[in-house]
C-alpha positions, 0 to 999 in steps of 0.5 A: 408931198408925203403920204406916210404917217409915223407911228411910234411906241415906246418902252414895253409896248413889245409886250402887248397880248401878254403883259398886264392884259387885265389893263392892255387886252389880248392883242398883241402889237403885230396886231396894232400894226396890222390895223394901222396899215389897214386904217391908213390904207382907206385914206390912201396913207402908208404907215411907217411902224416902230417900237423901241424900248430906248428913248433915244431911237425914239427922238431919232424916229421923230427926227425922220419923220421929220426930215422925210416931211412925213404928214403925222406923227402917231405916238405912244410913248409909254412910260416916256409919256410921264418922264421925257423932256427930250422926246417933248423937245423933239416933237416940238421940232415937228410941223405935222399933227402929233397925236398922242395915243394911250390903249388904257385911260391914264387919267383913271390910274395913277395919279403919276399918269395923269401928267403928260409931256407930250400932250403939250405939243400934241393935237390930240389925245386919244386914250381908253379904246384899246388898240382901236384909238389908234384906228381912231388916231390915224383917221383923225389925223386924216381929217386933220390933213384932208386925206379922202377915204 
């Protein structure tokens, strides 16, 4: 059985640590990365990381994680979040734990943001804690599949 969680942000998200810090903070998306792989680590999980600012790269990394049986899914869609059909239809296709992820609150911006695709297939929203919900996310998910720390 796998052991890799699939972690995947969208569109700007290369940005981070420079854009609109007042709302995303200082740190950049090197340093989510990092702290991915060293979350997953403690629960003898492998991460496997992207960012793409194209919607279709996106449905092809969910498709993988897919084919390669990977044991979670951890998304970020960004701007996808409001807008795509197509990556919802994608992740509907997936049998491991989708997680969806936000470092702002949504819910506390504009109304726009409060609407959701992939929270109908996800098992669980994390949003507001910065980069740590996804530390937050990858542990969860750990309970979820029954990884040990």
């Amino acid at each position: 059985m796998s052991n890799v969680v699939y972690v995947l942000n969208g569109p700007n998200l290369n940005l981070l640590g420079t854009r609109e810090p007042q709302i995303y903070g200082h740190a950049t998306l090197g340093d989510v990365e990092k702290l991915c792989r060293e979350t997953a680590k403690k629960h003898g999980l492998a991460v496997e990381f992207h960012q793409s600012n194209h919607e279709g790269e996106m449905i092809d990394w969910i498709q993988k994680a897919r084919s390669e049986k990977a044991v979670g899914l951890i998304i970020n869609p960004a701007g996808y979040t409001h807008t795509s059909v197509a990556i919802l239809d994608a992740l509907t296709t997936m049998e491991a734990p989708v997680i969806e992820v936000h470092i702002s609150n949504v819910h506390a911006r504009e109304s726009f943001r409060r609407r959701s695709y992939v929270s109908q297939v996800a098992r669980a929203v994390i949003c507001g804690f910065g980069i740590d919900g996804y530390a937050l996310a990858i542990t969860g998910l750990a309970g979820i599949i029954g990884a040990k720390e």
